[in-house]
PDB file of N, CA, C and O in Angstrom:
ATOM      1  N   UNK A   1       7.978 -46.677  16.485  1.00  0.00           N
ATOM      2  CA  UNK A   1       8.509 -46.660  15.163  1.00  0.00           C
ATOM      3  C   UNK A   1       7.774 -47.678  14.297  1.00  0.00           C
ATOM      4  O   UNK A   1       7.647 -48.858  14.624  1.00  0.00           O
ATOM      5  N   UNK A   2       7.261 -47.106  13.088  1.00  0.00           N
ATOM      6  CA  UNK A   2       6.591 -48.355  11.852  1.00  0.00           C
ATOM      7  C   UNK A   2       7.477 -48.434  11.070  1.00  0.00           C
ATOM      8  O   UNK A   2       8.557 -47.861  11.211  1.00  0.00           O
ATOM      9  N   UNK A   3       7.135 -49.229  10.021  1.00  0.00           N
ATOM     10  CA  UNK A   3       8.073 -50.337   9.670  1.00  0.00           C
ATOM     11  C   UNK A   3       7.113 -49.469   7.971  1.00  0.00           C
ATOM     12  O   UNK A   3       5.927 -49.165   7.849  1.00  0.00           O
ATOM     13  N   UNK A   4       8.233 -49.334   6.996  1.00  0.00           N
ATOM     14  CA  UNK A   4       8.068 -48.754   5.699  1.00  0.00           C
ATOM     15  C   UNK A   4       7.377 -49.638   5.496  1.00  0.00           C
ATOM     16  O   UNK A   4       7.625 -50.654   6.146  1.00  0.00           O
ATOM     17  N   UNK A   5       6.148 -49.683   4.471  1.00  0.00           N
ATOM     18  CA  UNK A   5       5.274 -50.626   3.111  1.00  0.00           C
ATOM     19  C   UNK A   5       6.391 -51.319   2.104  1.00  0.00           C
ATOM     20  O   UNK A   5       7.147 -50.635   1.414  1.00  0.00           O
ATOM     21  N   UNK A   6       6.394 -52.263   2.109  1.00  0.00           N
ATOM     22  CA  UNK A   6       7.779 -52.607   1.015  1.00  0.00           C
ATOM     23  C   UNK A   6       7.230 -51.901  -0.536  1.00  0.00           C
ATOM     24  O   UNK A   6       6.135 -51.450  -0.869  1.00  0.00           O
ATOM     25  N   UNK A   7       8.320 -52.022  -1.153  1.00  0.00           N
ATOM     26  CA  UNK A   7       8.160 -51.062  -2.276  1.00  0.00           C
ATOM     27  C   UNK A   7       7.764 -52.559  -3.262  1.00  0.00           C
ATOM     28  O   UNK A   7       7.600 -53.756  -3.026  1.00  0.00           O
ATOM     29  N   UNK A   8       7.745 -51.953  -4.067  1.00  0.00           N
ATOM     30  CA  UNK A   8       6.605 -52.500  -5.944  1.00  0.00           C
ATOM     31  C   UNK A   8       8.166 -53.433  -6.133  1.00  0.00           C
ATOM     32  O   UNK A   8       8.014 -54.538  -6.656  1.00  0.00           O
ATOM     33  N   UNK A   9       9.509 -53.075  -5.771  1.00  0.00           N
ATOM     34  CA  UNK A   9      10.510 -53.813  -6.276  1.00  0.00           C
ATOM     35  C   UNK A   9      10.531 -55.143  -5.402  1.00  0.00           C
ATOM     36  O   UNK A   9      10.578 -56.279  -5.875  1.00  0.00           O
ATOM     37  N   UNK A  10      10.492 -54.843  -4.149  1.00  0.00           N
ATOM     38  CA  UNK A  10      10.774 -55.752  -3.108  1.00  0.00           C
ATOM     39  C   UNK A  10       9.315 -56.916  -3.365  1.00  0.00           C
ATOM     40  O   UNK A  10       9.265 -58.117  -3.097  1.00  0.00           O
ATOM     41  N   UNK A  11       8.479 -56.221  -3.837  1.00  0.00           N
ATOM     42  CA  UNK A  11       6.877 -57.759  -3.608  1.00  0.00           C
ATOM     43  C   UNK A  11       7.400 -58.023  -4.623  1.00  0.00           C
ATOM     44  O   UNK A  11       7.260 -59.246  -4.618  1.00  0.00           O
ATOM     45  N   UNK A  12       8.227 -57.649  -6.063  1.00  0.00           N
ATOM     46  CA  UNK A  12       8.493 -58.294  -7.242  1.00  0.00           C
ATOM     47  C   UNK A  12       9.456 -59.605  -6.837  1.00  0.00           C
ATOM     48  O   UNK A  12       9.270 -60.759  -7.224  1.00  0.00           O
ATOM     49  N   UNK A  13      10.570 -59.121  -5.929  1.00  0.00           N
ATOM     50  CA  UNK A  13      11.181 -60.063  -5.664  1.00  0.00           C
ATOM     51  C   UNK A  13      11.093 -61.098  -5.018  1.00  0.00           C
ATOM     52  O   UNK A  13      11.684 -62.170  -5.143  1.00  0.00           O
ATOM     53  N   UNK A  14      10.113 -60.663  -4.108  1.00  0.00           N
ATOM     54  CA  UNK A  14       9.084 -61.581  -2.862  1.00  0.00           C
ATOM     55  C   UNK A  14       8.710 -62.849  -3.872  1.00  0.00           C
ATOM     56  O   UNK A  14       9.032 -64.036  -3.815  1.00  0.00           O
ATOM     57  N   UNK A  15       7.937 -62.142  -4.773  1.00  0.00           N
ATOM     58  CA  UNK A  15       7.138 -63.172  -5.697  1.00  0.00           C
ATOM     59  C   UNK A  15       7.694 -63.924  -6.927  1.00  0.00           C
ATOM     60  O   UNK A  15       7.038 -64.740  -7.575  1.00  0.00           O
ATOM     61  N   UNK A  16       8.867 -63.594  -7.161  1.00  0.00           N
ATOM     62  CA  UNK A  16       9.523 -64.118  -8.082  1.00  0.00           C
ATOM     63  C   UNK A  16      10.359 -65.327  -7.039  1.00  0.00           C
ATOM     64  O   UNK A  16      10.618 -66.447  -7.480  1.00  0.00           O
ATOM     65  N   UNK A  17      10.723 -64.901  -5.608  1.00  0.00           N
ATOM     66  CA  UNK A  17      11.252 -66.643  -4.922  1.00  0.00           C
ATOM     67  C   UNK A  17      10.285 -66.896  -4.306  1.00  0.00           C
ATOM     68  O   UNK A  17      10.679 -67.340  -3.227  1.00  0.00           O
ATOM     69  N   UNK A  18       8.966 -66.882  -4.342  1.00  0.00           N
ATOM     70  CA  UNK A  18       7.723 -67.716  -4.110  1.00  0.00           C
ATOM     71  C   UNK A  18       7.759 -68.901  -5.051  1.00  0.00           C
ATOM     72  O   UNK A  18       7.805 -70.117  -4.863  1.00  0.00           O
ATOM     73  N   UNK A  19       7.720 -68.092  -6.185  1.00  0.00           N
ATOM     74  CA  UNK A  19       7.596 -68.834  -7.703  1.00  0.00           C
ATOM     75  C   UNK A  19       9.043 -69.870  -7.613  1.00  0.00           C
ATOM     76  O   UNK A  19       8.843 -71.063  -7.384  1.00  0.00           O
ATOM     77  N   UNK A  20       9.922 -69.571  -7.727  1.00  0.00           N
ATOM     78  CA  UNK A  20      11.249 -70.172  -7.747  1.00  0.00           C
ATOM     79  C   UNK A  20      11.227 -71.360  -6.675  1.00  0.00           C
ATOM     80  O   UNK A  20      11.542 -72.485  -7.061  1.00  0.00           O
ATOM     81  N   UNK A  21      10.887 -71.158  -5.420  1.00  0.00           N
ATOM     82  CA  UNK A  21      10.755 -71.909  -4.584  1.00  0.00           C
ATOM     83  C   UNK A  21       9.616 -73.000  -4.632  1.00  0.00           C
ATOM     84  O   UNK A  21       9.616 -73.963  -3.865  1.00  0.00           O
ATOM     85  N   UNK A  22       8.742 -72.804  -5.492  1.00  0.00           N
ATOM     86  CA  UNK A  22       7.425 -73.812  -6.067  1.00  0.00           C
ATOM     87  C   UNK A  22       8.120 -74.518  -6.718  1.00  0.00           C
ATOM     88  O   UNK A  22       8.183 -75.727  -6.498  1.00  0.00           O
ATOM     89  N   UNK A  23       8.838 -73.887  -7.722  1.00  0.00           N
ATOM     90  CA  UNK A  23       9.442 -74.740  -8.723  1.00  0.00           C
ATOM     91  C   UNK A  23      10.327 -75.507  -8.437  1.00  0.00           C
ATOM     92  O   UNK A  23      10.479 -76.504  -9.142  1.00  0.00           O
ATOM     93  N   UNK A  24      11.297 -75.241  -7.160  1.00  0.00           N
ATOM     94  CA  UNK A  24      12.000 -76.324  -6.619  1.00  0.00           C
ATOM     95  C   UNK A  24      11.745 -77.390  -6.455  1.00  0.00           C
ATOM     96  O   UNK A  24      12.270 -78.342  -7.033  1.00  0.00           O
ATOM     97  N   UNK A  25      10.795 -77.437  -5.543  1.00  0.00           N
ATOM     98  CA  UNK A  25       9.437 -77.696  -4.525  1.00  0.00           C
ATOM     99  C   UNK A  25       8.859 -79.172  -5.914  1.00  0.00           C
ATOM    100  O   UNK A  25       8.769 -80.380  -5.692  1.00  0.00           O
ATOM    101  N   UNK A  26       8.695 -78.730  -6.698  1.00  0.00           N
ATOM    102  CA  UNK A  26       8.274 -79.737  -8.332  1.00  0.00           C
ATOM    103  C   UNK A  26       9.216 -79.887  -8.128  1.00  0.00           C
ATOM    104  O   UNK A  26       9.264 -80.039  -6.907  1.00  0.00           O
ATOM    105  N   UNK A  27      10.327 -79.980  -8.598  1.00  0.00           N
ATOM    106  CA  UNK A  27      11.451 -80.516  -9.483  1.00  0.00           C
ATOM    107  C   UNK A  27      12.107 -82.101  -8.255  1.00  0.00           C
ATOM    108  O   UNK A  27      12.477 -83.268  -8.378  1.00  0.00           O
ATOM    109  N   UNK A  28      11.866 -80.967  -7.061  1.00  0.00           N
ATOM    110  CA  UNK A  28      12.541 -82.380  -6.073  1.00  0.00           C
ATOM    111  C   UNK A  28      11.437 -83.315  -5.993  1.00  0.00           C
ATOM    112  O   UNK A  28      11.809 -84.484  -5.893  1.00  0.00           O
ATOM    113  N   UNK A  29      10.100 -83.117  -6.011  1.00  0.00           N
ATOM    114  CA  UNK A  29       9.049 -84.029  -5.829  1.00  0.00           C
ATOM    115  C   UNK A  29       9.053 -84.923  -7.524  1.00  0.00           C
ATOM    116  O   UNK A  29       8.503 -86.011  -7.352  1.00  0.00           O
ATOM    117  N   UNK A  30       9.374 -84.801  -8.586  1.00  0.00           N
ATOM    118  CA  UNK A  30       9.142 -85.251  -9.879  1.00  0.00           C
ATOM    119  C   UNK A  30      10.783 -85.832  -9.143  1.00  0.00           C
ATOM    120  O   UNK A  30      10.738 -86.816  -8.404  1.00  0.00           O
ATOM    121  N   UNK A  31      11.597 -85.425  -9.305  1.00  0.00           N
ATOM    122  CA  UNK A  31      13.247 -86.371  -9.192  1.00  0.00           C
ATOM    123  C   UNK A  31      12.963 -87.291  -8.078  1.00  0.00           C
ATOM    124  O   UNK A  31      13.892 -88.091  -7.972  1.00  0.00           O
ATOM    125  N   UNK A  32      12.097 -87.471  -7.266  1.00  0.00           N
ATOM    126  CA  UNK A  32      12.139 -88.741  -6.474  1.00  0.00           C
ATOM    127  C   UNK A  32      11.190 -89.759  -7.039  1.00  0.00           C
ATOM    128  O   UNK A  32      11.259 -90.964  -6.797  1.00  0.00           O
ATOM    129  N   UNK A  33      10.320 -89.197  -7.791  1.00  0.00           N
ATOM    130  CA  UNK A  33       9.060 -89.808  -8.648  1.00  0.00           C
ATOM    131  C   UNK A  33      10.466 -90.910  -9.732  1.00  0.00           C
ATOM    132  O   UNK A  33      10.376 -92.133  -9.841  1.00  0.00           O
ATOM    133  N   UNK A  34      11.211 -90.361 -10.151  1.00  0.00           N
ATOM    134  CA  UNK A  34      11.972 -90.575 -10.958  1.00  0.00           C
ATOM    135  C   UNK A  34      12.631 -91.610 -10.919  1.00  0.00           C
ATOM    136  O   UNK A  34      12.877 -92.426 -11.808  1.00  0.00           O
ATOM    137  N   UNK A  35      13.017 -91.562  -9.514  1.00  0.00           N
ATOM    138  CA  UNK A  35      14.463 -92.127  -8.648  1.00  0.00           C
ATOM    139  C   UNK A  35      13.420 -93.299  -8.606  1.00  0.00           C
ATOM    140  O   UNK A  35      13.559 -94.053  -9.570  1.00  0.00           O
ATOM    141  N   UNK A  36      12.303 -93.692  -7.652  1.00  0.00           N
ATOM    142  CA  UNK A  36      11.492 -94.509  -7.400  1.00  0.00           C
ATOM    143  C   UNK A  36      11.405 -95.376  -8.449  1.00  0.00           C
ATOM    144  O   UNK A  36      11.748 -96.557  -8.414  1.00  0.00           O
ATOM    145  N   UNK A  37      10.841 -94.658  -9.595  1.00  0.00           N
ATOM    146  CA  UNK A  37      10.682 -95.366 -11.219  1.00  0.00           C
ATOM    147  C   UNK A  37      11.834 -96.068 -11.688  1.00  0.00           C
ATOM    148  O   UNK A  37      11.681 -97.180 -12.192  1.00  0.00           O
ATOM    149  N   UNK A  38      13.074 -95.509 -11.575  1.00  0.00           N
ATOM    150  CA  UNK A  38      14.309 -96.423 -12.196  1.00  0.00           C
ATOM    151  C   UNK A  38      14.363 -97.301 -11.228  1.00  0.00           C
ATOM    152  O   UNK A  38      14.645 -98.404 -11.694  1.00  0.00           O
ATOM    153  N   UNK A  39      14.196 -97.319  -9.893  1.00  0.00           N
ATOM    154  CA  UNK A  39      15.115 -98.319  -9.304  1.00  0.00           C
ATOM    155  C   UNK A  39      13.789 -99.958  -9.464  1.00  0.00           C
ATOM    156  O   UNK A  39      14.195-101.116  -9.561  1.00  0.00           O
ATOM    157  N   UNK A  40      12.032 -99.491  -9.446  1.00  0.00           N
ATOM    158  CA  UNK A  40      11.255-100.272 -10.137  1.00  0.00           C
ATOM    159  C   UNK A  40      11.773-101.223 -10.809  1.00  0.00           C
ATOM    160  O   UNK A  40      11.752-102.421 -10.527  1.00  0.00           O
ATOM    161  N   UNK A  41      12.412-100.538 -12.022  1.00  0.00           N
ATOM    162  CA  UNK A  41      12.423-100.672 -13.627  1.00  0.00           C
ATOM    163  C   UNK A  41      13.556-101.549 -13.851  1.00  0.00           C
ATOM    164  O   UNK A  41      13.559-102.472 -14.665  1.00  0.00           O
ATOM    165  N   UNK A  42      14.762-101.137 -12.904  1.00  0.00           N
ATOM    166  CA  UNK A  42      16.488-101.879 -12.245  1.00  0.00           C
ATOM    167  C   UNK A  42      16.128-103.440 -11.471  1.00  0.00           C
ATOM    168  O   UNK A  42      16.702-104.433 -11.917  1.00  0.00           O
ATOM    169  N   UNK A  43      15.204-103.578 -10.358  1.00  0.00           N
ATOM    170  CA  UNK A  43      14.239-104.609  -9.829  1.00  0.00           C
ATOM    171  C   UNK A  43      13.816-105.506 -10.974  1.00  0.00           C
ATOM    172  O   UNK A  43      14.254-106.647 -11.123  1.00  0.00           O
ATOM    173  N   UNK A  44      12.764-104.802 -11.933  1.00  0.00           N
ATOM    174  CA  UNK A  44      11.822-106.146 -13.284  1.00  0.00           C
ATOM    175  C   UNK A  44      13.122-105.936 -14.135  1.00  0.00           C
ATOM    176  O   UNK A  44      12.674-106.245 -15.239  1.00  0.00           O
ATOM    177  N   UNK A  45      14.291-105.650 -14.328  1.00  0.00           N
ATOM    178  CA  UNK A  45      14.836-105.910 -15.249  1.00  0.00           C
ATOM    179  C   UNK A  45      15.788-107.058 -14.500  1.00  0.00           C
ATOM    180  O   UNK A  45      15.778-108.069 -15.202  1.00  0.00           O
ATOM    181  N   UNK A  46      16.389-107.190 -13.625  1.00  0.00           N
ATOM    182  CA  UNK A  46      16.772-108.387 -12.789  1.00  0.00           C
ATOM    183  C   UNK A  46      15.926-109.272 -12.914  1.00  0.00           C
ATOM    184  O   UNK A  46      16.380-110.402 -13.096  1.00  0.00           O
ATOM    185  N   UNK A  47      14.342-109.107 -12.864  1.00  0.00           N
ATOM    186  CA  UNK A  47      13.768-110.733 -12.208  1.00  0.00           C
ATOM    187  C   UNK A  47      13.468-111.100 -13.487  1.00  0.00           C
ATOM    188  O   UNK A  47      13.098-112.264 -13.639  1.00  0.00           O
ATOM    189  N   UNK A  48      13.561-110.133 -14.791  1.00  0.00           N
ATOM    190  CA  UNK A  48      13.593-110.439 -16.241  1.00  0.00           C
ATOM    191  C   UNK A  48      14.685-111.398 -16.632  1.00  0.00           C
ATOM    192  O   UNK A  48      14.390-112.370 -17.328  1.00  0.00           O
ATOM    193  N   UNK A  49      15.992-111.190 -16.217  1.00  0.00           N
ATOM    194  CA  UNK A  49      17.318-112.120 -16.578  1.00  0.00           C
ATOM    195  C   UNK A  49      17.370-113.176 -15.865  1.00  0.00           C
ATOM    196  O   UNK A  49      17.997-114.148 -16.288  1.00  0.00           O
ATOM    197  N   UNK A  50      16.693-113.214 -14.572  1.00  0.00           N
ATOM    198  CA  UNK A  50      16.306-114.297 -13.760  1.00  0.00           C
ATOM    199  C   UNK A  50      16.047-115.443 -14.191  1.00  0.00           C
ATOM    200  O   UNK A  50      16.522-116.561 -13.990  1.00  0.00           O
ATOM    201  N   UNK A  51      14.841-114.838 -15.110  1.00  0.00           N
ATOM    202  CA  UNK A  51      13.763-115.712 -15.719  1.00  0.00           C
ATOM    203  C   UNK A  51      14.252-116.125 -17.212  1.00  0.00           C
ATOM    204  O   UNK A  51      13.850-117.135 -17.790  1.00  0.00           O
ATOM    205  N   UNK A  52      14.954-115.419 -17.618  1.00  0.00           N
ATOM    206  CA  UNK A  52      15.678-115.730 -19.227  1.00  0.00           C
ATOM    207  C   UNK A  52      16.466-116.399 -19.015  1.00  0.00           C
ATOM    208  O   UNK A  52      16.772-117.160 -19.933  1.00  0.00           O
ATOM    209  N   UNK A  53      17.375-116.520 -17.475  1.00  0.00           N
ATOM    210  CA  UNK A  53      18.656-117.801 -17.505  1.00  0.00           C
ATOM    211  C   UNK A  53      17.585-118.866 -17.035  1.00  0.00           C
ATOM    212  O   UNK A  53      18.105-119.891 -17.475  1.00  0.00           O
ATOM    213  N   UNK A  54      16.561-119.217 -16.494  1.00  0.00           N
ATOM    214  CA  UNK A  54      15.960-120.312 -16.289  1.00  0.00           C
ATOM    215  C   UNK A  54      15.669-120.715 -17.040  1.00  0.00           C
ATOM    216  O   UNK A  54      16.003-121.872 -17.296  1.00  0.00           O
ATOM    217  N   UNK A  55      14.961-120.080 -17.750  1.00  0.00           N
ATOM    218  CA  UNK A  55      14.896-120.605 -19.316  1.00  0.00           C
ATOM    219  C   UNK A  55      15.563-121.232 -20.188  1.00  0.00           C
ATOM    220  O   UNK A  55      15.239-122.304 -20.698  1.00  0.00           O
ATOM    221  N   UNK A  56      16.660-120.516 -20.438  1.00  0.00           N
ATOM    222  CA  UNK A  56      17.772-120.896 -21.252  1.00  0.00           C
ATOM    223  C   UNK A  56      17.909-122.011 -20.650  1.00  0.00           C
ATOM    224  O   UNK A  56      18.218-122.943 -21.391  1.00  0.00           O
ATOM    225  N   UNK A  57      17.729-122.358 -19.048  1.00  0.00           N
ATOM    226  CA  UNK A  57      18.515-123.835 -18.831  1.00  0.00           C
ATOM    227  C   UNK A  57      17.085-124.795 -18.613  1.00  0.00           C
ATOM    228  O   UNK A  57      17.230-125.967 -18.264  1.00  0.00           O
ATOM    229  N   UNK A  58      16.100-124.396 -18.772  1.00  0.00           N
ATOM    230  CA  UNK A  58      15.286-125.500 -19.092  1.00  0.00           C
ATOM    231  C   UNK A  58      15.575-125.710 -20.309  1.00  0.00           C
ATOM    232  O   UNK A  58      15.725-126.901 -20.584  1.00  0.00           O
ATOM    233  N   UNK A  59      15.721-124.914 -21.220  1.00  0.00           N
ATOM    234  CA  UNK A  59      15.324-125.082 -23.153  1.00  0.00           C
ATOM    235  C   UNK A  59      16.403-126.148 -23.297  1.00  0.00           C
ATOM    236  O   UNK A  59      16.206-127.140 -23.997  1.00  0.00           O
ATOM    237  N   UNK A  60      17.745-125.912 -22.520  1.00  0.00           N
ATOM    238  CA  UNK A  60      19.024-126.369 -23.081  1.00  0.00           C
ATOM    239  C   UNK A  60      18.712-128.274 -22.508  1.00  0.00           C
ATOM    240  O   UNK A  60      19.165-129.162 -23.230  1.00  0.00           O
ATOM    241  N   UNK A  61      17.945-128.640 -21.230  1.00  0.00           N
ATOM    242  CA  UNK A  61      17.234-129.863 -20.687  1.00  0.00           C
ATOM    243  C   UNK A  61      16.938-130.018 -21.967  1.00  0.00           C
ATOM    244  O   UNK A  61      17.694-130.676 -22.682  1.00  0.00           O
ATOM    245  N   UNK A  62      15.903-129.496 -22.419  1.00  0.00           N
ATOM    246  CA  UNK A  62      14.874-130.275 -23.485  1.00  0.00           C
ATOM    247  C   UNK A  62      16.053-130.124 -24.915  1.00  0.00           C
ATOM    248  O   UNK A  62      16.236-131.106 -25.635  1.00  0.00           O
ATOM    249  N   UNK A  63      16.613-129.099 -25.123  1.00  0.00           N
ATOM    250  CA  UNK A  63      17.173-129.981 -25.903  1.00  0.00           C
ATOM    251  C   UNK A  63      18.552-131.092 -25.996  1.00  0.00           C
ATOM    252  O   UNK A  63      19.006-131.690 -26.972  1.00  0.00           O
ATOM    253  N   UNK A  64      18.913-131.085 -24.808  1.00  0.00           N
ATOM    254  CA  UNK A  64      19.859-132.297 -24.768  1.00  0.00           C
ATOM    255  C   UNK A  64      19.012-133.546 -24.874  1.00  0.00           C
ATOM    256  O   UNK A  64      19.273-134.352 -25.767  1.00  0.00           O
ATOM    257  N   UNK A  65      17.699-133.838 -23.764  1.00  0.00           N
ATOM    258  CA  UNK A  65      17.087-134.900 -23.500  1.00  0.00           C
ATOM    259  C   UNK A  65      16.600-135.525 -25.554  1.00  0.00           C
ATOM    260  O   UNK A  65      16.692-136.611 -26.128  1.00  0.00           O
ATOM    261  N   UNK A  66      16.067-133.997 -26.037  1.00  0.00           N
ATOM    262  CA  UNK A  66      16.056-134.212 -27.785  1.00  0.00           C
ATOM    263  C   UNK A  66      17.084-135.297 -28.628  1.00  0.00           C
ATOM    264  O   UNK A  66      16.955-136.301 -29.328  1.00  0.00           O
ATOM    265  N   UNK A  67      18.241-134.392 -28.072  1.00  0.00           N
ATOM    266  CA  UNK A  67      19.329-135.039 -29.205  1.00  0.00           C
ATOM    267  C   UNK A  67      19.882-136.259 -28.297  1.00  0.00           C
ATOM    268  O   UNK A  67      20.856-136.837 -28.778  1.00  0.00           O
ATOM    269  N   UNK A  68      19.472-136.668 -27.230  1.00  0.00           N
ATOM    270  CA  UNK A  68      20.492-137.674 -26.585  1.00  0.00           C
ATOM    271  C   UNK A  68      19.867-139.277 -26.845  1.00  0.00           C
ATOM    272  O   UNK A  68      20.339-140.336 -26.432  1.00  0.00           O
ATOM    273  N   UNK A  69      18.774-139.076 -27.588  1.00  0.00           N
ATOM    274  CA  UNK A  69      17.873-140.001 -27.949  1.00  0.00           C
ATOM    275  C   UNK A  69      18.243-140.682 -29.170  1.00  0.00           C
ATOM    276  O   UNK A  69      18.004-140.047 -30.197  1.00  0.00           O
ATOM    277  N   UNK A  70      18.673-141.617 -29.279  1.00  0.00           N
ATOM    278  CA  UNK A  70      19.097-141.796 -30.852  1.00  0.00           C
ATOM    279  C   UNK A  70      18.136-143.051 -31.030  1.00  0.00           C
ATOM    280  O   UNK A  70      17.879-144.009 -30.301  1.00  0.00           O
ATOM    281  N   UNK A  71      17.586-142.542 -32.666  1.00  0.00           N
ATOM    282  CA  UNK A  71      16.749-143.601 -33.273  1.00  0.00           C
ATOM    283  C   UNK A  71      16.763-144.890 -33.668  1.00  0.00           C
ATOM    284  O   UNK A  71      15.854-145.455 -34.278  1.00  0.00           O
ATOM    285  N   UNK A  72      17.935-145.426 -33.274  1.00  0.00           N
ATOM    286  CA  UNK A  72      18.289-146.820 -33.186  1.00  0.00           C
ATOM    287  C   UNK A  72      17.328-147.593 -31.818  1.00  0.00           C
ATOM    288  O   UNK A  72      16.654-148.622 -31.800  1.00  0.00           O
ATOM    289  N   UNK A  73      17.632-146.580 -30.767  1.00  0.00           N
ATOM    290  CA  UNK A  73      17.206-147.297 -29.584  1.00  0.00           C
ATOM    291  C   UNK A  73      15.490-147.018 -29.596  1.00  0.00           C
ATOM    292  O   UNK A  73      14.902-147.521 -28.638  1.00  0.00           O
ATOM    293  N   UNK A  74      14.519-146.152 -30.737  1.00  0.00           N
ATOM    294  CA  UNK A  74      13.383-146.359 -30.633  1.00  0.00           C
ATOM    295  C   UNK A  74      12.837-147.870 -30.798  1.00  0.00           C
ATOM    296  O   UNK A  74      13.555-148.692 -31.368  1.00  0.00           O
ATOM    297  N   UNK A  75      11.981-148.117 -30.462  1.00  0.00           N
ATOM    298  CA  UNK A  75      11.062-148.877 -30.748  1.00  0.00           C
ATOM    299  C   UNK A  75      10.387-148.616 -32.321  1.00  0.00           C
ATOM    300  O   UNK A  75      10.114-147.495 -32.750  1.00  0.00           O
ATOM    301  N   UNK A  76      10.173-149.960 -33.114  1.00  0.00           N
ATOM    302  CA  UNK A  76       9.747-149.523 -34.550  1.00  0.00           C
ATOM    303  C   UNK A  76       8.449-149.054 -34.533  1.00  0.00           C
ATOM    304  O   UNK A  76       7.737-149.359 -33.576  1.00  0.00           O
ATOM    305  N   UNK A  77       8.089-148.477 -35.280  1.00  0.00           N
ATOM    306  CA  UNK A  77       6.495-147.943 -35.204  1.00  0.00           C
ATOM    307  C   UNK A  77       5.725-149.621 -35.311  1.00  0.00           C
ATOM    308  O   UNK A  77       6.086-150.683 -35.817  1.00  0.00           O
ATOM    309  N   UNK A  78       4.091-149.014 -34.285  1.00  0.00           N
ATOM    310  CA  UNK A  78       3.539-150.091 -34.959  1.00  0.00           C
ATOM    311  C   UNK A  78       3.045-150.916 -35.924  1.00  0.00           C
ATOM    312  O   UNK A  78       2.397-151.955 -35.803  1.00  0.00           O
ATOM    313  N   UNK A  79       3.315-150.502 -36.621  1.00  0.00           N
ATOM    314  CA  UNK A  79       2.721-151.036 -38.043  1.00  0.00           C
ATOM    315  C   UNK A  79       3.830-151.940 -38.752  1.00  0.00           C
ATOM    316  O   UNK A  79       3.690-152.363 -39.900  1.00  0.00           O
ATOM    317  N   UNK A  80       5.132-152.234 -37.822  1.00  0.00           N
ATOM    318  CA  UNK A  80       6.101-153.448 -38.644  1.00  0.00           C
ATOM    319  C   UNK A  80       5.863-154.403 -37.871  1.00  0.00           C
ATOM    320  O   UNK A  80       6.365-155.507 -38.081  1.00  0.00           O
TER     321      UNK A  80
END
């Protein structure tokens, strides 16, 4: 017993979930591309606030050490 030639409908359909299945095939390979990229982006945006509270507490050093200085206790310039 042989086996019928598939018909003109059946390779349409063949080839239309070839196609469909490519396109999956992209979509899951770009959504992990994706996934990878945010969690990057989640990472430098942490070591970004990291670095902005260090900051903030060096700036806030320099300016206490600024104002804690009062111009009484300088020394007069040289020239008196």
């Amino acid at each position: 017993m042989h086996e019928a030639a598939p018909t003109e409908r059946e390779l349409a359909l063949e080839a239309r979930m070839v196609e469909l299945e490519m396109r999956v095939s992209f979509q899951e390979h770009a959504l992990a591309e994706l996934s990878d990229a945010l969690a990057e982006a989640r990472m430098e945006g942490s070591r970004n606030a990291n670095l902005m509270r260090v900051l903030l507490e060096d700036l806030g050093k320099v300016r206490n050490a600024l104002n804690s200085s009062d111009p009484v206790d300088e020394p007069p310039p040289p020239h008196y």
